[in-house]
C-alpha positions as CSV (number, residue, x, y, z in Angstrom):
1,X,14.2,0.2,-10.3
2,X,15.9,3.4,-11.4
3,X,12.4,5.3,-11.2
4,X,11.6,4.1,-7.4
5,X,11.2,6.6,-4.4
6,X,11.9,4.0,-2.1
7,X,15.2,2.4,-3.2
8,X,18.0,4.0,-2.3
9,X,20.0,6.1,-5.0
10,X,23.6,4.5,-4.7
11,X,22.2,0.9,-4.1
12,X,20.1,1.7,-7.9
13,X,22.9,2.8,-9.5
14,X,25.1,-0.1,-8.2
15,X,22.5,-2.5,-9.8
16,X,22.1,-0.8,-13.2
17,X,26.5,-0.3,-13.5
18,X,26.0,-4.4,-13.1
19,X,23.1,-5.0,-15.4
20,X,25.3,-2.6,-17.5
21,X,28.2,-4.8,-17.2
22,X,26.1,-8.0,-17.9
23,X,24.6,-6.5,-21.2
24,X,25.7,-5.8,-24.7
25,X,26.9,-2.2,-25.8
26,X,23.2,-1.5,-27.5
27,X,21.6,-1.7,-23.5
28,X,24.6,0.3,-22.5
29,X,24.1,3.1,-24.8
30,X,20.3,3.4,-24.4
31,X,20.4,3.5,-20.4
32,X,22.5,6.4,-20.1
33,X,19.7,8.6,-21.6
34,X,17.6,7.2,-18.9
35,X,17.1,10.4,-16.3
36,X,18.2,9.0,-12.4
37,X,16.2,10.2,-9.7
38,X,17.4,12.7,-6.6
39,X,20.6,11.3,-4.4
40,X,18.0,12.1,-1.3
41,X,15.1,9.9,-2.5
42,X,15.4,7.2,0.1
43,X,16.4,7.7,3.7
44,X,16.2,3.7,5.0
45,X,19.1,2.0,3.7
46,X,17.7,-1.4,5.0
47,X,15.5,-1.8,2.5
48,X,17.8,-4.7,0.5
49,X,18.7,-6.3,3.9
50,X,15.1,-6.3,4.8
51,X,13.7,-8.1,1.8
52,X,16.9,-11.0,2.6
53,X,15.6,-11.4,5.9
54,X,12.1,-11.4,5.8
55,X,12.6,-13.9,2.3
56,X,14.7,-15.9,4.7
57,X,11.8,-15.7,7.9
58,X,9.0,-16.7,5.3
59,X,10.8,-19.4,4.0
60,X,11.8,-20.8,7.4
61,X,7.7,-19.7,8.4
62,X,9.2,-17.9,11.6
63,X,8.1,-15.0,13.1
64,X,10.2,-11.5,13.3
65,X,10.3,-8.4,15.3
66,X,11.2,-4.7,14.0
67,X,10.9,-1.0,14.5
68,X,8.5,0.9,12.5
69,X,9.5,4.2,11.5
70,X,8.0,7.3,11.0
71,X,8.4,10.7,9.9
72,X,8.5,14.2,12.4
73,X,7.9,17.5,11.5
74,X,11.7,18.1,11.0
75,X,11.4,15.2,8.1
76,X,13.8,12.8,9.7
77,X,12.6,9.2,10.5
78,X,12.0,7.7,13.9
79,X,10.7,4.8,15.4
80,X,7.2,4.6,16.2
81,X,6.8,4.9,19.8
82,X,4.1,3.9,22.7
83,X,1.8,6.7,24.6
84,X,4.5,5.9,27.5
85,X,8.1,7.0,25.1
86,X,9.1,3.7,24.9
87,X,9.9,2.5,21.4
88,X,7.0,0.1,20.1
89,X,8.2,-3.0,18.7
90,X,6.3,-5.2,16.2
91,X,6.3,-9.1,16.4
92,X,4.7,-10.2,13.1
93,X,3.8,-13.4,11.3
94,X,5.4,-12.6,7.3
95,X,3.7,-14.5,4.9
96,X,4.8,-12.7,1.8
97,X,6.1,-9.2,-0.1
98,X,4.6,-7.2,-2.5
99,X,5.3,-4.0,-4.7
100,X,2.5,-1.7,-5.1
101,X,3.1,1.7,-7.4
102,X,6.9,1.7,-6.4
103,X,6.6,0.9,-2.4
104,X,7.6,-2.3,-1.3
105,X,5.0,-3.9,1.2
106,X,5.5,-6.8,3.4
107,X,1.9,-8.9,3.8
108,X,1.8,-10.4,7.6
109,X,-0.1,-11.0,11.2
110,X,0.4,-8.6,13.3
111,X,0.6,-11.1,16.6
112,X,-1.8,-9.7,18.9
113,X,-4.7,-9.7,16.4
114,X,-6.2,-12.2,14.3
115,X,-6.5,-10.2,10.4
116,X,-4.1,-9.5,8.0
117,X,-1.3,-6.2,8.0
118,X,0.9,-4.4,5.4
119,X,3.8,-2.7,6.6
120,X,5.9,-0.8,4.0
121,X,9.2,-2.7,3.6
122,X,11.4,0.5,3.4
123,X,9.9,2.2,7.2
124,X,11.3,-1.4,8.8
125,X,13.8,-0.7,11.0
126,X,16.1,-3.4,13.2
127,X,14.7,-6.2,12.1
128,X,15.3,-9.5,13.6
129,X,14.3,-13.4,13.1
130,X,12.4,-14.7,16.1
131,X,12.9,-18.8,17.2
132,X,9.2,-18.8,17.3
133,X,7.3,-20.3,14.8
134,X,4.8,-17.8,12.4
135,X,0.8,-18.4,12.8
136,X,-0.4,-20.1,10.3
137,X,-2.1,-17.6,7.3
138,X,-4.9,-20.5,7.2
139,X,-6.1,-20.0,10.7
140,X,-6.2,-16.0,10.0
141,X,-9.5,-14.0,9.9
142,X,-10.7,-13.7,6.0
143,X,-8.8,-16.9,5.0
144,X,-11.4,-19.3,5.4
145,X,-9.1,-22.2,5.9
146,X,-7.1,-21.5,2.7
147,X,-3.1,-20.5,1.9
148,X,-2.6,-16.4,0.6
149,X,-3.6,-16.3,-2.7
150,X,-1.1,-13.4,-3.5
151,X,-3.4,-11.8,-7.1
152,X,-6.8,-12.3,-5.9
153,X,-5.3,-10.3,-2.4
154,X,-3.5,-7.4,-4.4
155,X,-7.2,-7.5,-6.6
156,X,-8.6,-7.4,-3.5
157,X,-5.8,-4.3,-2.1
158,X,-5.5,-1.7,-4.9
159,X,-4.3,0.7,-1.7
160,X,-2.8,-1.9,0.5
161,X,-5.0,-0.9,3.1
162,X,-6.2,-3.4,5.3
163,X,-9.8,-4.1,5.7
164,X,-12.8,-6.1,5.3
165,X,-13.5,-7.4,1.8
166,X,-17.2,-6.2,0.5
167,X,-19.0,-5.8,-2.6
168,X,-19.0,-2.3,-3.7
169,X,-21.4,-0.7,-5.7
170,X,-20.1,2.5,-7.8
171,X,-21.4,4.8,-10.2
172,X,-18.8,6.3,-12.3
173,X,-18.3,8.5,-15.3
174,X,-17.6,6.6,-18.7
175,X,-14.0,8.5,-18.8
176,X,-13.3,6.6,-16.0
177,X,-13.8,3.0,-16.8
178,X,-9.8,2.6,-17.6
179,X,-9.2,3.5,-14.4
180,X,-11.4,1.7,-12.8
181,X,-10.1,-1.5,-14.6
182,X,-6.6,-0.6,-13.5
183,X,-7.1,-0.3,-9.6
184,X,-9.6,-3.2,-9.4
185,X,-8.7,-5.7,-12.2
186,X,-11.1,-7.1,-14.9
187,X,-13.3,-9.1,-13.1
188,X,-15.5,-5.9,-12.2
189,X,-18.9,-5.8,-13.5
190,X,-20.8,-3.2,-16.0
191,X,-24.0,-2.1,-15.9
192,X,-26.7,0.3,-16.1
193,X,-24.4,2.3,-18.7
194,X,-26.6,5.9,-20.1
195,X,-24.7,9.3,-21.5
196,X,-24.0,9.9,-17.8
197,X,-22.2,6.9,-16.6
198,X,-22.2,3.4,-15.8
199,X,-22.8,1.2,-12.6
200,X,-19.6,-1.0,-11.4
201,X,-19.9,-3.7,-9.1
202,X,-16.5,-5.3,-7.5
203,X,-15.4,-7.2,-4.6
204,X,-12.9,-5.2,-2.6
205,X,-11.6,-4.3,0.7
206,X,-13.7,-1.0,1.8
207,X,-11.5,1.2,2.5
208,X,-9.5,1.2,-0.7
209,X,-13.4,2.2,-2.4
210,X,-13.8,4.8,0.1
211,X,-10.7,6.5,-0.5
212,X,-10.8,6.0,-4.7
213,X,-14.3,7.3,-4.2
214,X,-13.0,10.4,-2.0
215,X,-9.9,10.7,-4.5
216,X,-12.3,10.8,-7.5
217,X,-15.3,12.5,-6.6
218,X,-17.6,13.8,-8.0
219,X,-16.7,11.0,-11.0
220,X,-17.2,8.2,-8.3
221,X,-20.0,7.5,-6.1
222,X,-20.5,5.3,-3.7
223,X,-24.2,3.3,-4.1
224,X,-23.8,0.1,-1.6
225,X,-23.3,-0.7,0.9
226,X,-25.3,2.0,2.6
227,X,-23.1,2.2,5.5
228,X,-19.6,2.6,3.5
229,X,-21.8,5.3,1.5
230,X,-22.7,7.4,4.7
231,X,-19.5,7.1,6.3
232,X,-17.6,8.8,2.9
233,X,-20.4,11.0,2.6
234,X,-19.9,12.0,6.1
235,X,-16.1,12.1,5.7
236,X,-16.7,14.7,2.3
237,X,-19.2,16.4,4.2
238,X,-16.2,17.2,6.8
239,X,-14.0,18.1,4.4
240,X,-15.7,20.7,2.8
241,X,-16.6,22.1,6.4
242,X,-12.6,22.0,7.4
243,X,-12.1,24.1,3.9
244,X,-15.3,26.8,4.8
245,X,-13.5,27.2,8.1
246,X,-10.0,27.7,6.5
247,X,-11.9,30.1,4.6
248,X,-13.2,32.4,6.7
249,X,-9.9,32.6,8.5
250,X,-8.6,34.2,5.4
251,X,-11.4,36.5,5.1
252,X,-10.8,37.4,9.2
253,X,-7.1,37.7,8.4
């Protein structure tokens, strides 16, 4: 708690003064060489009145509406608005909350679509319960019939991006098999190890193994599916065009 971006300061520190309080003098003495973050970490001060009411919409399987904020170029937080000005709101189907690397992620259907969304709990804004009842997870795209099975779905969501699930073919470096293990659980499969790597084979959505591919390349490559392969290849390919161009501007200049 104390080492979160996304909680903010005075609501941390009033939580540790009471675990303080609640404690003996040996956790007393031992937390005060513990390092606080910045004051300025956190700019939504929902966040704990969020989590009640979304714990209280999920229970009562209700729907809710909110604002979704986002940040400008003069780093202050707004809502998310339509192509017309008007502030877009959400209506969304919660079926359970997650923390992912210290952000706080609220699992859901977003109501005009049929698969599943993460929304970061802390960019919720005006949130509200709705009378109407939430869709069902079961008769959501990917569920085959079945209720949210909360670890195979973070397995399945090392970025909390939301996607289509595939199998995943890597190659990777041997220095990177802990890491591998960490983002995509043990149930990955070895093989094909040599002095120059080792073949990994998971089951995950597709765009978190395009981006850890992109994020550890050239340690990572994408082998199957073809089609994920071309489109990162495509997407590096890009990249390095965007920094020849940057390049030659600062040759020009």
């Amino acid at each position: 708690m104390l080492f979160s971006q996304h909680v903010p300061y005075s609501q941390c520190k009033d939580l540790v003064e009471k675990l303080e309080g609640l404690s003996n003098i040996y956790f007393r003495s031992r937390v005060k060489h513990i390092a606080r973050m910045p004051v300025d970490r956190a700019d939504n001060k929902q966040l704990f009145l969020n989590i009640e009411l979304l714990d209280e919409a999920i229970s009562k399987k209700r729907k809710v509406a909110f604002h979704y904020l986002e940040y400008g170029t003069d780093k202050r937080q707004r809502s998310k608005r339509r192509e017309d000005g008007t502030v877009r709101e959400y209506i969304i189907s919660p079926y359970q909350m997650a923390a992912r690397e210290g952000k706080y992620y609220l699992i859901c259907n977003y109501d005009k679509y049929d698969d599943i969304s993460n929304y970061r709990i802390d960019r919720i804004a005006n949130l509200r319960l709705l009378d109407e009842p939430a869709k069902p997870f079961e008769r959501l795209k990917w569920a085959d019939g079945l209720p949210l099975d909360l670890a195979q779905y973070m397995k399945e969501h090392p970025y909390m991006y939301a996607a289509d699930q595939v199998q995943v073919k890597l190659r990777v470096c041997l220095d990177m098999i802990s890491d591998v293990i960490d983002i995509f659980g043990r149930e990955v499969r070895f093989e094909d190890e040599d002095e120059t790597g080792v073949t990994v084979t998971t089951q995950t959505n597709a765009l978190a193994a395009a981006q850890f591919a992109k994020s550890y390349g050239p340690d990572v490559v994408i082998l199957a599916p073809e089609r994920l392969r071309q489109q990162v290849k495509k997407e590096l390919e890009s990249a390095c065009e965007a920094y020849n161009i940057e390049k030659e501007g600062i040759k020009n200049d």
